[in-house]
Structure formats: structure tokens, C-alpha cells
VOKOLMAR-102695 format. One record per residue (C-alpha): residue in three letters; z, x, y. Coordinates in steps of 0.02 Angstrom, whole numbers, plus 32768, in hexadecimal, padded with zeros to 4 digits. Layout:
N
ALAZXY...
END
This chain:
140
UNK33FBF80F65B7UNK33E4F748659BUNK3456F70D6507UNK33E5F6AD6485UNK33F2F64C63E3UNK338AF629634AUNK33B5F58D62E7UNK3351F5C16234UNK3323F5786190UNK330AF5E1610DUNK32BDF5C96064UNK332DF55A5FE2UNK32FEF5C55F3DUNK3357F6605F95UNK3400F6995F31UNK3489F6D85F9DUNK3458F7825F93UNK33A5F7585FBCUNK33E7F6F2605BUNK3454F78F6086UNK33C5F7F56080UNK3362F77860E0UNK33D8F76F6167UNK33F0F820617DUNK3335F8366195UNK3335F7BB620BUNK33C4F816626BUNK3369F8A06242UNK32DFF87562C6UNK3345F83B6344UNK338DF8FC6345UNK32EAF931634BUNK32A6F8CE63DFUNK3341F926643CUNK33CAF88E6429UNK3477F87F63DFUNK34A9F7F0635FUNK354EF79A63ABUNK3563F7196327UNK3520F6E46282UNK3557F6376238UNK3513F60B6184UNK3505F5396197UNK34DAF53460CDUNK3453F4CA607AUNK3416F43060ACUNK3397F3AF6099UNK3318F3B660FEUNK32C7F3076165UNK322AF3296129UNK31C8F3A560AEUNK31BAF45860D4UNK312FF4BF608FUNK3174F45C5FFDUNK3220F46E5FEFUNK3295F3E16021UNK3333F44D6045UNK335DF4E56099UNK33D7F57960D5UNK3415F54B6188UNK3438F5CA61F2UNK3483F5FA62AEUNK345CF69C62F0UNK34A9F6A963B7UNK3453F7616412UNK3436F7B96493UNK3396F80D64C1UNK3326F8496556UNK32C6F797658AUNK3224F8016591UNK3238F81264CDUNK325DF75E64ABUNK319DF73A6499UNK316EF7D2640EUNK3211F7A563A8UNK31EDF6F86385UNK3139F72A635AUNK317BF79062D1UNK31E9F7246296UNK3169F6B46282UNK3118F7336216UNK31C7F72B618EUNK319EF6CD6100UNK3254F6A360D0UNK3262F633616CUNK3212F59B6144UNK3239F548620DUNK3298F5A06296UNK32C9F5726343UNK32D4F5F263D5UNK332FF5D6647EUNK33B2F6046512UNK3461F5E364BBUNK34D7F5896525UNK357DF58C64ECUNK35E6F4EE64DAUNK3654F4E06583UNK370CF4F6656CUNK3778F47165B9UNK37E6F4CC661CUNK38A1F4B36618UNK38E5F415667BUNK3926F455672CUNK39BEF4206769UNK399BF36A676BUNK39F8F2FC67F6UNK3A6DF29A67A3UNK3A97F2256827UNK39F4F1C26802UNK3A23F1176797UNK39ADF1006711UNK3987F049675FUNK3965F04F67F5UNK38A7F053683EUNK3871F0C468C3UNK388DF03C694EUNK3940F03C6919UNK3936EF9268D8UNK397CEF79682CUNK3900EF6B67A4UNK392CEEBA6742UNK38E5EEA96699UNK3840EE4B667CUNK3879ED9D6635UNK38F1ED2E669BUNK39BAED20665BUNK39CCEC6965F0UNK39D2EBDC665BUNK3987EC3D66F7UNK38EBEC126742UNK386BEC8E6759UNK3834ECD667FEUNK3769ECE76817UNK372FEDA1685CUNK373DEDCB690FUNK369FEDC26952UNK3605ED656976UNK35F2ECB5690AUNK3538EC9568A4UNK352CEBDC6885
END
């Protein structure tokens, strides 16, 4: 089972219980096509860049899945066929990466010191001090 999510847009002119009822249909087919609905987040209504079958807003919506790869193909055919979705995008969800907790960091390293164990000296010279060229070869 490959874990999938639709970003959708559904038409602006639906009331809530219209968009409920949208939605559920929607979940509805994923059921069908022999997946489970893991998470539903309702994004709310927004303008769209450009005109869409002529509306300028819509219902955003984040639907996160799973379901059998081999019926990835017939689901988004008929979802294509909904007419409340006026644009959806289909694809493998990959979850944002949690940072994991800091380890037990050594504390003995000194926040200015370089990996040569030099100490690191600001960019601009102290007043009154001249300043010292780069190491390295000189381009005249």
C-alpha cells in the first residue's frame, strides 16, 4: 500500500453542506477503489492565479491516503469525471521530516574556534590595526 495525496479545488458556489457532501463523495471513492482516508485538511477559499472554468476562487483541499498503487491510475480517472472539482493534483505524499532531538552534543567545543584549531577572528581589523591579506597565492 503506497501512501498518496490529492491537493483539490473544488467549486466556489458550494455552501458548507454542499462541500461536506462533496468531500465525502470524494472519500467515498477512495473507499471504493480499496484505500483508507488518513487525513483530510479543509485549506478554505481562495483566489485562484488564473480563471477556472470561470470562477476566480475556490475550496482548497488536502486529502493524504493510502491505496493499492495498481489502483492509483482508475481513481484519478474518476475523479476527473467529479464535476465539483474544478483542478486536482494526484501524487506520492511525503511527509515533512521531523528534526530529531539534539543528541548529546559535546560541550567542550568553543563556539570560535575553526576546525584547524585556530581561532576564528572577526572579519574587519580592531581600530588602529592593520589588516593582514589572505594566506595564499597573490593576483597582481
Amino acid at each position: 500500500m503506497g501512501t498518496y495525496e490529492i491537493v483539490a479545488v473544488l467549486r466556489p458556489d458550494l455552501d458548507e453542506a454542499g462541500l461536506g457532501a462533496a468531500l465525502e463523495r470524494i472519500t467515498q471513492r477512495i473507499t471504493e477503489h480499496g484505500g483508507a482516508l488518513k487525513s483530510q485538511e479543509r485549506w478554505g477559499k481562495r483566489k485562484l492565479a488564473f480563471p477556472i472554468k470561470k470562477s476566480r476562487d475556490g475550496y482548497y483541499v488536502l486529502l493524504v491516503f493510502t491505496l493499492d498503487p495498481g489502483r492509483s491510475a482508475a481513481l484519478r480517472q474518476l475523479l476527473g469525471l467529479n464535476e465539483d472539482l474544478v483542478r486536482f493534483a494526484f501524487g506520492t505524499h511525503h511527509p515533512k521530516p521531523v528534526a530529531a532531538p539534539a543528541a548529546a552534543a559535546p560541550a567542550a567545543t568553543p563556539a570560535s574556534s575553526s576546525t584547524s584549531g585556530a581561532p576564528v577572528t572577526g572579519s574587519t581589523p580592531a581600530a588602529g590595526q592593520p589588516s593582514t591579506p589572505p594566506a595564499g597565492p597573490s593576483h597582481v
